[in-house]
Residue frames as a rotation matrix with the C-alpha (Angstrom) as fourth column:
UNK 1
-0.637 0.061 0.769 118.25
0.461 -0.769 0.443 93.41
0.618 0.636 0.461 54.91
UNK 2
-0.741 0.364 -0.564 116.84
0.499 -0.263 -0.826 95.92
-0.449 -0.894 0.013 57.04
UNK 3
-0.127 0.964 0.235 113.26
0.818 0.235 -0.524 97.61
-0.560 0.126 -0.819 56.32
UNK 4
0.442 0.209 -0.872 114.23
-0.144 -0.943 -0.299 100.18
-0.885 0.258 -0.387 54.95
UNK 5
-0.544 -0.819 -0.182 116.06
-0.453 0.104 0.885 98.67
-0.706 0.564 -0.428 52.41
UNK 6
-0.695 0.607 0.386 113.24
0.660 0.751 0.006 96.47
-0.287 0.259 -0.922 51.72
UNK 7
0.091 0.971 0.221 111.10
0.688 0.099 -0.718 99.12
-0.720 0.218 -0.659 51.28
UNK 8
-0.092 -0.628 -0.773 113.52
-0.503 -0.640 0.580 101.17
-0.859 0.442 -0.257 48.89
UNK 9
-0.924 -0.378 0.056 113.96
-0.262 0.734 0.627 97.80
-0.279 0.564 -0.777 47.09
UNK 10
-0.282 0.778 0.562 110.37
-0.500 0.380 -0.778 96.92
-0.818 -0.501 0.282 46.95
UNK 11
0.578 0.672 -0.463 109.79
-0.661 0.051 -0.749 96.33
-0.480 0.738 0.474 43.40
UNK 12
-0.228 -0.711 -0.665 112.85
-0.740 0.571 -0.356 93.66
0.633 0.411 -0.656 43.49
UNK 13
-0.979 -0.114 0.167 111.91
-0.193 0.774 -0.603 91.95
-0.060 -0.623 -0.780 46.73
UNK 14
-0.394 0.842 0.368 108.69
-0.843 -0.172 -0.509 91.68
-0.365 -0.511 0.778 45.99
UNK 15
0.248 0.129 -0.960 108.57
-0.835 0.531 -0.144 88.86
0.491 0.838 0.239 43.92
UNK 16
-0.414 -0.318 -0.853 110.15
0.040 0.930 -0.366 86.70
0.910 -0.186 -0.372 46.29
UNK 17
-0.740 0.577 0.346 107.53
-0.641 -0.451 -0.621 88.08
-0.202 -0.681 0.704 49.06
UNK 18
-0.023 0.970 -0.242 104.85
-0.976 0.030 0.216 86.75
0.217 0.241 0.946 46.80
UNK 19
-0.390 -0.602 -0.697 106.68
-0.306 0.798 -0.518 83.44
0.868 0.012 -0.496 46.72
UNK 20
-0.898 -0.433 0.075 106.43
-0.090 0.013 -0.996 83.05
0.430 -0.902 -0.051 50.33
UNK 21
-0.812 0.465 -0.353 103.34
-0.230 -0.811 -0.539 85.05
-0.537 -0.356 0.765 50.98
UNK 22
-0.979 0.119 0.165 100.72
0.182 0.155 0.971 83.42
0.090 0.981 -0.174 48.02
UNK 23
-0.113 0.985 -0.128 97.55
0.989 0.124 0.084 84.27
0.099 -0.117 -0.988 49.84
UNK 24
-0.236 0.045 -0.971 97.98
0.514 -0.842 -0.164 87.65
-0.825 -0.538 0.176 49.62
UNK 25
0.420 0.767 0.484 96.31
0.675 0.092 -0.732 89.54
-0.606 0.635 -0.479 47.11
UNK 26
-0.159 -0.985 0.060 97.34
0.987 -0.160 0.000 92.04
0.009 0.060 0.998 44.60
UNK 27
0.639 0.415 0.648 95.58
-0.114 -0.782 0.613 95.04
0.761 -0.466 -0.452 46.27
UNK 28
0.871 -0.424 -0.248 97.66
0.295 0.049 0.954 93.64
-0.393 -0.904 0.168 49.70
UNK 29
-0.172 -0.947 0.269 100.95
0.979 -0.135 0.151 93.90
-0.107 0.290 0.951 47.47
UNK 30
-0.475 -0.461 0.750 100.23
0.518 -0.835 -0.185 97.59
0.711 0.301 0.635 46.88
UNK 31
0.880 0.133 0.455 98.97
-0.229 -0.722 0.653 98.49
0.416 -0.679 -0.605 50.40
UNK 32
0.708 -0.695 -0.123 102.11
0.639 0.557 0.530 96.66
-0.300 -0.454 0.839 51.80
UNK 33
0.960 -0.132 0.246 104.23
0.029 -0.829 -0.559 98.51
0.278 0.544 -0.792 49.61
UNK 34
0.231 -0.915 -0.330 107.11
0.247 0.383 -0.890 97.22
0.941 0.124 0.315 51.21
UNK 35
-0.262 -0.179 0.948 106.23
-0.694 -0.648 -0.314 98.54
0.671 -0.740 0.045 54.59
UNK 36
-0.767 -0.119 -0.630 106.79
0.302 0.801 -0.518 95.80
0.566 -0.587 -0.579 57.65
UNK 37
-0.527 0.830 0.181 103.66
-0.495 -0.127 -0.860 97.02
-0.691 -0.543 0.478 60.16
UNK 38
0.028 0.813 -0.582 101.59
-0.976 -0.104 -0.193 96.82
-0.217 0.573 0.790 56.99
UNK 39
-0.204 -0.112 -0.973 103.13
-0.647 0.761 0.048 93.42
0.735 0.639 -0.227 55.72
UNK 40
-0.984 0.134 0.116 102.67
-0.042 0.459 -0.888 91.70
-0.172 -0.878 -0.446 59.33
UNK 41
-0.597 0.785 -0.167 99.28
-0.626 -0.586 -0.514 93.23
-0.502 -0.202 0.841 59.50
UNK 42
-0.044 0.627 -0.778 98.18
-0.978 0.134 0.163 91.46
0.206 0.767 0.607 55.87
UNK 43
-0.441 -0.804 -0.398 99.64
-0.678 0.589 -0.440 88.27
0.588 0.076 -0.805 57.08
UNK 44
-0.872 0.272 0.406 97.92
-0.399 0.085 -0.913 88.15
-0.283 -0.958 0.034 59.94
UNK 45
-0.080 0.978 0.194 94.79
-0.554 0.118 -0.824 88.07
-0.829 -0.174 0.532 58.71
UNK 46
0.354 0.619 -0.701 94.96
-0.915 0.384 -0.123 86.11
0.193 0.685 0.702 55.32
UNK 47
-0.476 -0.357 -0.804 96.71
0.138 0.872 -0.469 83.23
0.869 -0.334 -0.366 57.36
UNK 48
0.635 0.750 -0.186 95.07
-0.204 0.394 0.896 83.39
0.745 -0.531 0.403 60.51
UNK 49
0.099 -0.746 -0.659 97.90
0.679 0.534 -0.503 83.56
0.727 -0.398 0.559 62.32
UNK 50
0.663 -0.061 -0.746 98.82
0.665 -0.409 0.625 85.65
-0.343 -0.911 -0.231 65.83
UNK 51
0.986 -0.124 0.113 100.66
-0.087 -0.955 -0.285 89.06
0.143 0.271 -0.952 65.39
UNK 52
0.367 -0.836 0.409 103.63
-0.537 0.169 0.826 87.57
-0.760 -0.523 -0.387 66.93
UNK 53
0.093 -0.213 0.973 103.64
0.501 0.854 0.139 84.93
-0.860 0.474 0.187 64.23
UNK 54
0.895 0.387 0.223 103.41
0.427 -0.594 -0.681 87.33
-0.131 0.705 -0.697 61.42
UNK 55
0.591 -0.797 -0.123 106.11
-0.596 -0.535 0.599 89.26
-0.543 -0.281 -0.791 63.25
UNK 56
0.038 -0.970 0.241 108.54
-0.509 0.189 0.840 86.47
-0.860 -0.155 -0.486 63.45
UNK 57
0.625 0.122 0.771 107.63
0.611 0.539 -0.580 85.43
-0.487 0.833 0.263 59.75
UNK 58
0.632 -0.273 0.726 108.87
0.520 -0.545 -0.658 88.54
0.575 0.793 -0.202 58.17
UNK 59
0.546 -0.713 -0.439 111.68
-0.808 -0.588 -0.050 88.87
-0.223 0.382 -0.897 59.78
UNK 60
-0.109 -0.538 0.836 112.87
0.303 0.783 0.543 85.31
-0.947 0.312 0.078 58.92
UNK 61
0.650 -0.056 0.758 112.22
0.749 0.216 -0.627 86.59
-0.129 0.975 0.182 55.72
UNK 62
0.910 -0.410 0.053 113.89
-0.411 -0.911 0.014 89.90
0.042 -0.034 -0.999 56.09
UNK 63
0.456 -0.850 0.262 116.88
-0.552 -0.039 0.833 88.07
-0.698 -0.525 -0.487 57.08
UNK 64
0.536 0.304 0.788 116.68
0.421 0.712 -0.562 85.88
-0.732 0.633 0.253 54.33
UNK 65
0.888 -0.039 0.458 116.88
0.365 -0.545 -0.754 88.47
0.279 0.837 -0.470 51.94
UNK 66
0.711 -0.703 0.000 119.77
-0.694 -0.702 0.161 89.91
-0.113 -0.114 -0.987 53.58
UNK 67
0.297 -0.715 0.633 121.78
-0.225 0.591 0.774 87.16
-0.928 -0.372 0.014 53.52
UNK 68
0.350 0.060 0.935 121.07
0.905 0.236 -0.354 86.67
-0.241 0.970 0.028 49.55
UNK 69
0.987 -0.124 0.101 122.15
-0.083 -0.937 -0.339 90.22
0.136 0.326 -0.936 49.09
UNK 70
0.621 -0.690 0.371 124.95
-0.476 0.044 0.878 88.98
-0.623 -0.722 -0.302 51.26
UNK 71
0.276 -0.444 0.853 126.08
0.248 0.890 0.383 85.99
-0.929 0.106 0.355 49.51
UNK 72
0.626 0.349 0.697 125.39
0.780 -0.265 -0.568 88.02
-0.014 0.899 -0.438 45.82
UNK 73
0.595 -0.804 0.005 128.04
-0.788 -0.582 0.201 90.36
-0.158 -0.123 -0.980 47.05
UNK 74
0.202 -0.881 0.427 130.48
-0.460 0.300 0.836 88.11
-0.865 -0.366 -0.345 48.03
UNK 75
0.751 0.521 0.405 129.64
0.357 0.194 -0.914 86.56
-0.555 0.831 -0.040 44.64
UNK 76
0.941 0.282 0.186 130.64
0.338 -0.770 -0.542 89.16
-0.010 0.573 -0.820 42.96
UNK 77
0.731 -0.674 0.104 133.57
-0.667 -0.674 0.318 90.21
-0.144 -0.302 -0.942 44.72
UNK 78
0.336 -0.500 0.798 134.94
0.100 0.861 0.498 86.76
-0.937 -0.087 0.339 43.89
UNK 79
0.298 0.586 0.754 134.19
0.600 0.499 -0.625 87.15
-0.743 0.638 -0.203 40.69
UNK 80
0.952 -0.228 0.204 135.52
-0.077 -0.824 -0.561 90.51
0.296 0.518 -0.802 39.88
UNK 81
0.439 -0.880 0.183 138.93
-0.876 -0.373 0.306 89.53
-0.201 -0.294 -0.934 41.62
UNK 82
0.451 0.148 0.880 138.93
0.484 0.788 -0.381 86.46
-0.750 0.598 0.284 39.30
UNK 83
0.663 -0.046 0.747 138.89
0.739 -0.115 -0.663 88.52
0.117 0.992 -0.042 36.28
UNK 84
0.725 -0.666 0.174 141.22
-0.673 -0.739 -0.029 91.41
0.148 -0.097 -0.984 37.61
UNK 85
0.223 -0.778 0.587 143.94
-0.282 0.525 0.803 88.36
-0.933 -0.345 -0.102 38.22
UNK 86
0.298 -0.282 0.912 143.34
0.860 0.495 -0.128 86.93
-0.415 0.822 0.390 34.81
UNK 87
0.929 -0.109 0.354 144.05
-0.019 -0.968 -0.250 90.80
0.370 0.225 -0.901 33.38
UNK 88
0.660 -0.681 0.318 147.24
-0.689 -0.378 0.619 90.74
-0.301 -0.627 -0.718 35.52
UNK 89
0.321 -0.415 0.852 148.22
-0.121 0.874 0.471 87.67
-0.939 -0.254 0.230 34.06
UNK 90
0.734 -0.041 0.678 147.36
0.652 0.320 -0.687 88.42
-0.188 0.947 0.261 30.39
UNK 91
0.925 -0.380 0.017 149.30
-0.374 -0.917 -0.137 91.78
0.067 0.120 -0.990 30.64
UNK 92
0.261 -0.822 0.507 152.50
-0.535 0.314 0.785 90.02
-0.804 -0.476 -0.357 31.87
């Protein structure tokens, strides 16, 4: 999922941010706001961790999330061409 999505989505992905993320506070959740500078930034400093590390945290999570969006499609699309077969079948 790309940042902009993430920050469109914020008030769905944030929950599984916090997950991740539990030293952050919930003043950081609403400067963060779903914005990736800002979420690096908070990281950084309540972990103690190098800017690089921060980076390559969020986007392993970013990708994360896209892939669950991913998989939650495909999901779906199983799922809906499931029940459109069984429809084709009762009709017959």
């Amino acid at each position: 999922m790309n940042w902009d999505r993430i920050e469109g989505n914020w008030k769905q992905v944030k929950g599984q941010a916090r997950e991740k993320w539990g030293k952050l506070t919930d003043s950081d959740w609403d400067q963060v706001a779903g914005k990736k500078d800002q979420l690096v930034g908070r990281i950084q400093e309540r972990y103690g961790i190098s800017k690089d590390e921060a980076q390559k945290q969020a986007d392993e999570w970013a990708k994360a999330q896209s892939d669950m969006a991913q998989h939650e499609q495909q999901r779906q699309y199983e799922q809906n061409k499931q029940h459109d077969q069984h429809k084709e079948t009762v009709k017959r």
